[in-house]
C-alpha positions in Angstrom: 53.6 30.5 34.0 52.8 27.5 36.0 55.2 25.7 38.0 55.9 21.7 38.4 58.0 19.5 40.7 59.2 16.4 40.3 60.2 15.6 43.7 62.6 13.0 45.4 63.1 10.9 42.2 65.3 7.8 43.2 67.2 7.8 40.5 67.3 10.8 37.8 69.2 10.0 34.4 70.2 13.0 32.7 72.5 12.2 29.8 73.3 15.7 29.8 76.7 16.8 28.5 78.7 15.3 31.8 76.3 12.0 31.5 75.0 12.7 35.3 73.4 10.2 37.1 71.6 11.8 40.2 70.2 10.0 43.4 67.4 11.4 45.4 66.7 14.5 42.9 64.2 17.1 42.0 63.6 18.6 39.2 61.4 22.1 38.8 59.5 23.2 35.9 58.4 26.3 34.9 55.9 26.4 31.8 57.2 24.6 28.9 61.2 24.3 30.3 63.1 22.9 33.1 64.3 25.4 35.3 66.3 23.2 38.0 67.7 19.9 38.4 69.7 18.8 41.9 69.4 17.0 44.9 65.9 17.1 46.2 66.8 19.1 49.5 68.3 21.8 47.2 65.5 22.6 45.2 61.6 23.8 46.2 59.5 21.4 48.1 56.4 22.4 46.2 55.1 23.7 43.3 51.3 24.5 41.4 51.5 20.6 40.4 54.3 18.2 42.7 54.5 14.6 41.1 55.7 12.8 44.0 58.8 10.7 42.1 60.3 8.4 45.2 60.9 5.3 43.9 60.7 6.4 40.3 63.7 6.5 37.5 63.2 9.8 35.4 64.8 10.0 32.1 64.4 12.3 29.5 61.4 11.4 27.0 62.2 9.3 24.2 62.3 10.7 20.8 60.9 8.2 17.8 62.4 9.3 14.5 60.7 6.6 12.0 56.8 5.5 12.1 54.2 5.2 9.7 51.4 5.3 11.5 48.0 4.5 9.6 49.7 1.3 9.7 48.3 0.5 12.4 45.4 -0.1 10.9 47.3 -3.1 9.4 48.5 -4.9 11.6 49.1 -8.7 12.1 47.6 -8.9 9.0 47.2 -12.0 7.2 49.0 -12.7 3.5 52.0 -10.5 4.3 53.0 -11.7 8.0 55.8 -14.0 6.6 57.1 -11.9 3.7 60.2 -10.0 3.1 60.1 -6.0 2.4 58.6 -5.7 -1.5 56.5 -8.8 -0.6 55.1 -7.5 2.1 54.6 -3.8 0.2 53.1 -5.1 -2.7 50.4 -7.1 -0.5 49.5 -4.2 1.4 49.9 -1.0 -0.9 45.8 -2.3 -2.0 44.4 -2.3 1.6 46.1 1.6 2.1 44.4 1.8 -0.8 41.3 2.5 1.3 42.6 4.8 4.0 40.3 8.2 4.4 41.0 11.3 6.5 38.7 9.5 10.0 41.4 6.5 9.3 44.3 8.6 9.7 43.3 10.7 12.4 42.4 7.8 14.7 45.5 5.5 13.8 47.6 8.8 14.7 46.4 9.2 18.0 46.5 5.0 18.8 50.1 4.8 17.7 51.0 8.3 19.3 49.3 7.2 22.6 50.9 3.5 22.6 54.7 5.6 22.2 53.4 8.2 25.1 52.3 5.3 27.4 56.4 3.6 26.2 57.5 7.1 27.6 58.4 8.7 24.4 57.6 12.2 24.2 58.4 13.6 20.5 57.5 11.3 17.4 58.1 12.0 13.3 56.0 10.4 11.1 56.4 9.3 7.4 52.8 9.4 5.9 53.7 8.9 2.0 50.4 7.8 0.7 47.5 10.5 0.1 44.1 8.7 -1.2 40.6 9.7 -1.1 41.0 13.3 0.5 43.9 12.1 3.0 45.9 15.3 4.1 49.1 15.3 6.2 46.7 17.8 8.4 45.0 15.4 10.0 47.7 13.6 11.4 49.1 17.0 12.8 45.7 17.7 13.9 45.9 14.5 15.4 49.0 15.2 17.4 47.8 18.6 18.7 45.2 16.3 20.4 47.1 14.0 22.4 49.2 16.1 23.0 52.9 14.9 21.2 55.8 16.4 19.8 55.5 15.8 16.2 58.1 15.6 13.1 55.1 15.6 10.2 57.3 14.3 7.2 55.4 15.0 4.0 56.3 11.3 2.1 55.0 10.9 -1.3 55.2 8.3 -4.1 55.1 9.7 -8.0 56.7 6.5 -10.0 54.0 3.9 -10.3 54.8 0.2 -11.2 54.0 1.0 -14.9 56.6 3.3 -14.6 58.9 0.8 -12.8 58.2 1.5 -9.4 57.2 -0.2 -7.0 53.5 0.5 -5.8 50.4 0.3 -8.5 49.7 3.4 -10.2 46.6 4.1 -8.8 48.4 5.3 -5.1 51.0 7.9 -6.5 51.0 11.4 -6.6 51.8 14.3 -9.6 55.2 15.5 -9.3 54.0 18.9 -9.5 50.9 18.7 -7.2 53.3 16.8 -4.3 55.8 19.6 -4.3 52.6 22.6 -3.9 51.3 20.7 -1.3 54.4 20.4 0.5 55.2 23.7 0.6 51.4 24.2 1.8 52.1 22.8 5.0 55.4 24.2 5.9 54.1 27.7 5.4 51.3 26.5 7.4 52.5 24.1 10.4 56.4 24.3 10.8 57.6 26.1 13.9 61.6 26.7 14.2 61.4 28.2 17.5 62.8 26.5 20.8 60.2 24.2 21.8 57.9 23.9 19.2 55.0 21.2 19.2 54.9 21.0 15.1 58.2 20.8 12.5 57.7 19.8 8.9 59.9 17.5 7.0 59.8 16.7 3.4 59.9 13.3 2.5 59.5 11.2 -0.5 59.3 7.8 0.4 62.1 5.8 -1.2 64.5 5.2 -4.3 61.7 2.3 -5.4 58.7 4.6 -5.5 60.1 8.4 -6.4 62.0 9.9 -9.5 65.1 11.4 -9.3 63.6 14.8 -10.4 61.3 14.8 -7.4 64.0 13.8 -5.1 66.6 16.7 -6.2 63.1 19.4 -6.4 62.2 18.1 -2.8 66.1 19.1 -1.6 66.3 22.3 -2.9 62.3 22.9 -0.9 63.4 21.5 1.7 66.6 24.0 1.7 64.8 27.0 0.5 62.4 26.8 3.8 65.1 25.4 5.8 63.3 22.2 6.8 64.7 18.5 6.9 64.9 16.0 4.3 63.7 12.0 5.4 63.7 9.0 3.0 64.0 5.0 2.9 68.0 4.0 2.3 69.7 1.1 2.1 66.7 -1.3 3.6 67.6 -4.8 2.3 68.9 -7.0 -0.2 66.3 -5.8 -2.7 66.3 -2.2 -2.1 70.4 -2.6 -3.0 69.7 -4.8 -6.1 67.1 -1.6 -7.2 69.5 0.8 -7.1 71.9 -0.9 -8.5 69.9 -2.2 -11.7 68.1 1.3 -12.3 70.4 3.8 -11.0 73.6 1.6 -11.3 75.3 3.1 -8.2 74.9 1.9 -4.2 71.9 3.8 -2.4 74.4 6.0 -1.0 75.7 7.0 -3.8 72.5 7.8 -5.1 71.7 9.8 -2.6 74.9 11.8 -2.6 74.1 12.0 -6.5 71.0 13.8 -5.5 71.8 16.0 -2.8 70.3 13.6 0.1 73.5 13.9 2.5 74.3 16.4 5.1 73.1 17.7 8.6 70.0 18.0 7.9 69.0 14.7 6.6 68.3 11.7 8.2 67.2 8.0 5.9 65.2 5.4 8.1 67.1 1.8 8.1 70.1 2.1 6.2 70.5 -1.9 6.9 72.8 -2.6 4.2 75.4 0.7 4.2 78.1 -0.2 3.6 81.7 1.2 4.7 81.7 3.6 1.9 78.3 4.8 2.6 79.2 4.7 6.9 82.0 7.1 5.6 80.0 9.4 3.4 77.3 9.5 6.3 80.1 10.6 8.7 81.8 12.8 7.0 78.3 14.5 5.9 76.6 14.1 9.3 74.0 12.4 8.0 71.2 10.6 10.3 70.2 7.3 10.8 66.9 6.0 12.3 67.7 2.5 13.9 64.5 0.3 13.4 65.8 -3.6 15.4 62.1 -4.7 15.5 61.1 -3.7 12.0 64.3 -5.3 10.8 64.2 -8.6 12.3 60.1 -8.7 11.6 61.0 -8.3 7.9 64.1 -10.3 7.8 66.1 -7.5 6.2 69.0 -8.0 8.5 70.9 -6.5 11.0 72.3 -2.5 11.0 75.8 -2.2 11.8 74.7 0.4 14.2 77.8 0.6 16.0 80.5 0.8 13.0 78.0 4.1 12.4 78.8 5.5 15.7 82.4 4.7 15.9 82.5 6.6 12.6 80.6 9.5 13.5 77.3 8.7 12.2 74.1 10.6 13.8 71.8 7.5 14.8 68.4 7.9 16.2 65.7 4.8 17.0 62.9 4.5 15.2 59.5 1.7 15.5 58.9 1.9 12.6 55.3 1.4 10.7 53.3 -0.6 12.5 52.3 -3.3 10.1 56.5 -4.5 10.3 56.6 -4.3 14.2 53.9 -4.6 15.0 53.9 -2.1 18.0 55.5 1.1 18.9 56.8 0.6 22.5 59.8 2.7 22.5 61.6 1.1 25.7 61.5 -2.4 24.0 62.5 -0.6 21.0 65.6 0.2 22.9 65.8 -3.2 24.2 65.9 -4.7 20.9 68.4 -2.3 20.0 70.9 -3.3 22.5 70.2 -7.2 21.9 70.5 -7.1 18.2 73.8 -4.7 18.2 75.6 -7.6 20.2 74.0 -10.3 18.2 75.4 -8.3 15.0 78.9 -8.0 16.1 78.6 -11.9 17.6 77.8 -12.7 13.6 80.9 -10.9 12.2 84.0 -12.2 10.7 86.3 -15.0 13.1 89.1 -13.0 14.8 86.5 -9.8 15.8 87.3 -9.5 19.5 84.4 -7.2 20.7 82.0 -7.9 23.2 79.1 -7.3 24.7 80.1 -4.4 26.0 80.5 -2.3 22.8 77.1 -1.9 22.9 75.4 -1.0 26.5 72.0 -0.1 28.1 73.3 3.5 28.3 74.4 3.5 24.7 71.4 2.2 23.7 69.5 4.7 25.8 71.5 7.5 24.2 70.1 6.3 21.0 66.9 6.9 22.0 67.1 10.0 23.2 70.1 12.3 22.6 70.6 10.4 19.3 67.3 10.6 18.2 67.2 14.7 19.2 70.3 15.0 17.2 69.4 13.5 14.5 65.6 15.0 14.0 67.5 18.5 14.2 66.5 19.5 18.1 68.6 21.1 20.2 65.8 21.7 22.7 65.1 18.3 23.2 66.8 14.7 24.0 68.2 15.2 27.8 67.3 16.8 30.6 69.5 20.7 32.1 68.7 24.1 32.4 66.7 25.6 30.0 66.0 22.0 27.9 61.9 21.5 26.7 60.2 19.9 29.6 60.1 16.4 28.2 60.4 13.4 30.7 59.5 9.7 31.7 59.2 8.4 35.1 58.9 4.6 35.5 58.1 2.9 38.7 60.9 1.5 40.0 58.7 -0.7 42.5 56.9 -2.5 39.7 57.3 -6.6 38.7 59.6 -5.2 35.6 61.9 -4.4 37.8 62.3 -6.7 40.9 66.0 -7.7 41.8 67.4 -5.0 38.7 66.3 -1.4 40.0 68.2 -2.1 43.2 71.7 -2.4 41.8 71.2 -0.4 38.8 68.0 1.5 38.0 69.5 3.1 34.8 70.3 -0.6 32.6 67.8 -2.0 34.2 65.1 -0.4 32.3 66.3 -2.1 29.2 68.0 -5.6 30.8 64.7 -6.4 32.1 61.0 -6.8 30.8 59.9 -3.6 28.9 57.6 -1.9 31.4 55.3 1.1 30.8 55.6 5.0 32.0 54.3 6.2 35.1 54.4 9.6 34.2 55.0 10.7 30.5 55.6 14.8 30.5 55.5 16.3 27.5 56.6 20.7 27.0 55.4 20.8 30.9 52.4 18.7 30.5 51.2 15.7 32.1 49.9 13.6 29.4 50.1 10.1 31.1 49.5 9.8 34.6 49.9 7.1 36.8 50.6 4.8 33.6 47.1 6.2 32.6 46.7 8.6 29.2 45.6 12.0 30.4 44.5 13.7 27.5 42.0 11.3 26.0 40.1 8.4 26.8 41.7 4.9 25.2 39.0 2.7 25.6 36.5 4.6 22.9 39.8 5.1 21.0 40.7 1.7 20.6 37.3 0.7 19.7 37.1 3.2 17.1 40.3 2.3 16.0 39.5 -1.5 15.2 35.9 -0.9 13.5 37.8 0.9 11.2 40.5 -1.4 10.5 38.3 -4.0 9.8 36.3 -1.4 7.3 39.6 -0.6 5.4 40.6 -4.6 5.3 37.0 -5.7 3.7 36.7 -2.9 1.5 40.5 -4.3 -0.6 38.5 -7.6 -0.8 
């Protein structure tokens, strides 16, 4: 196995167990895992690759757990930039309409290389809409590519809006057909094994586009194969007026109805949970992914992230699609985080006497990556010891992001100041950005490939 060195890093931030901070480490790979971490003079001076780290802060890689990627493809685009949630899914469910197999397989590899140039190093995915030959395949295929972590959540959508649902009829699935196909790809693509590239989760998209019957046949799937269980919960206003007039319970007591809570689920927003549902969730350990920018974009409001985590809630960061972002940088994600949790508590009740300390950089960096570990079901993942996957972001200390901030605290200042870019993104031992350049393909034939066809897909719903 091949060997390499990260050597002399300024600043190394492990949020191992003990929360270490170290100054002037190494740290030694070997294949696929970390094999040392300590003070630079303790460990090897070289290696088959040395990444030469002085002046650099290292973290571990940043785990995304909520992204809908074709979306990208949608972006910025006009008729929906100024509307709320089912608004802005009822203008666009025409245009996705369009999306072929070439559209999802290039708007894969442009979101997952914007998150590997933010540093993030393992990404899910929520693809829950399957026209004209789309497979969740090609989105894995994708991955394998660029070379990412991936979380390939199988969504779906089975109630159509003659039904009552939400999207037109003409973009959902049959019941039957959804759960074969599902079980196709975990048989095909999910790894369980420490360090796997590929996991399969099962999906269905939300209480506003699924039955019930799908929901409780996708849990006991999921369970039978041991995989995870993702969904929509809880998103705004609207979502909680749905539930209530179809299902006449809160979303999270539909999904206990249905089986939807426990350790090995996680629901993407969960805006509006209230202190019953924060209960349920903790008591469950059932995940969260945070998604600020998606949230504020769409107005639905602000998540009381840190009532969740006081409570005992698992809570991960997510971008989100990238129509309701619109980008997928995962430090700024982490920014926003941090900003909007203070915001939230500044907008609660007269007489709350928190600050802005109940939510810090380093909380918000835990988020983002031991949270997000935790809450995607990865042990192997999320902070950098011993034996942990090889996953890491180095970010230039030297740079104009972080003039006057890196030099009294390197670790908060890579969310208190501007957002900047990776360095060096490594990803199961592999270099796959490199001096803030992508290593494994070339962006500039990307990018143009990638807006020919979002232009395609935007005349054809005209």
């Amino acid at each position: 196995m091949g060997t390499l060195l990260i050597r002399n890093a300024q600043c190394v931030a492990t949020f191992d167990d003990q929360r270490s901070e170290l100054r002037d480490a190494s740290i030694l790979i070997r294949g696929h895992v970390i094999e040392a971490i300590g003070p630079a003079a303790n460990l090897p001076q070289d290696a088959d690759e040395v990444i030469d780290a002085g002046g650099h802060l290292v973290v571990p890689g940043l785990v995304n757990t909520h992204h809908h990627m074709y979306q990208s493809l949608t972006r910025a685009i006009p008729g929906v930039q100024d509307a709320e949630l089912f608004s802005w899914l009822r203008g666009l469910y025409p245009i996705w309409a369009g999306l072929t197999p070439e559209m999802v397989q290039v708007s894969t590899q442009l979101a997952m290389a914007e998150l590997l140039l933010s540093g993030c190093t393992t990404s899910s995915d929520h693809l829950y809409i399957y026209p004209n030959g789309v497979r969740l395949d090609d989105s894995i295929e994708a991955a394998q590519a660029i070379g990412m972590r991936f979380v390939a959540s199988r969504g779906s959508m089975s109630v159509g809006a003659s039904q009552g649902g939400l999207p037109p009829d003409r973009v959902v699935e049959r019941e039957d057909a959804i759960l074969k196909d599902t079980q196709r790809l975990i048989e095909t693509w999910h790894d369980a094994s420490h360090g796997a590239m590929v996991n399969v989760a099962v999906a269905p998209c939300s209480p506003f586009s699924v039955s019930r019957d799908l929901m409780r046949e996708s849990a006991l799937l999921a369970r039978s194969f041991g995989v995870r269980l993702h969904t929509h919960l809880a998103e705004n206003d609207h979502d909680i007026a749905y539930s209530r007039e179809k299902f006449n319970c809160t979303p999270a007591e539909y999904a206990q109805d249905l089986g939807w809570l426990g350790h090995d689920v996680w629901h993407a927003h969960c805006v509006k949970l209230d202190e019953a549902g924060i209960g349920l969730f903790a008591k469950t350990r059932t995940g969260v992914a945070h998604c600020p920018c998606s949230n504020m974009r769409l107005a639905s409001g602000i998540a009381p992230i840190r009532r969740m985590l006081d409570a005992g809630v698992p809570v991960g960061l997510g971008v989100d699609g990238s129509a309701s972002n619109d980008g997928a940088h995962m430090v700024n994600e982490a920014r926003q985080a941090l900003l909007l949790a203070r915001v939230g508590r500044a907008l609660e009740p007269f007489g709350c006497d928190h600050g802005p300390a109940e939510m810090t950089a380093r909380n918000a960096l835990e988020i983002a990556t031991r949270g997000g570990a935790q809450v995607l079901g990865r042990s192997d993942i999320g902070h950098l010891a011993p034996g942990m996957c090889a996953d890491i972001a180095l970010f230039d200390l030297r740079t104009l992001n972080f003039a006057g901030g890196a030099v009294h605290d390197p670790v908060a200042s890579l969310l208190l100041c501007a957002s900047p870019n990776a360095a060096y993104t490594v990803v199961n031992g592999r270099v796959v950005v490199r001096e803030g350049r992508l290593a494994t393909l070339e962006l500039g034939p990307l990018v143009e490939r990638h807006n020919r066809l979002a232009l395609q897909l935007a005349q054809a719903a005209r």
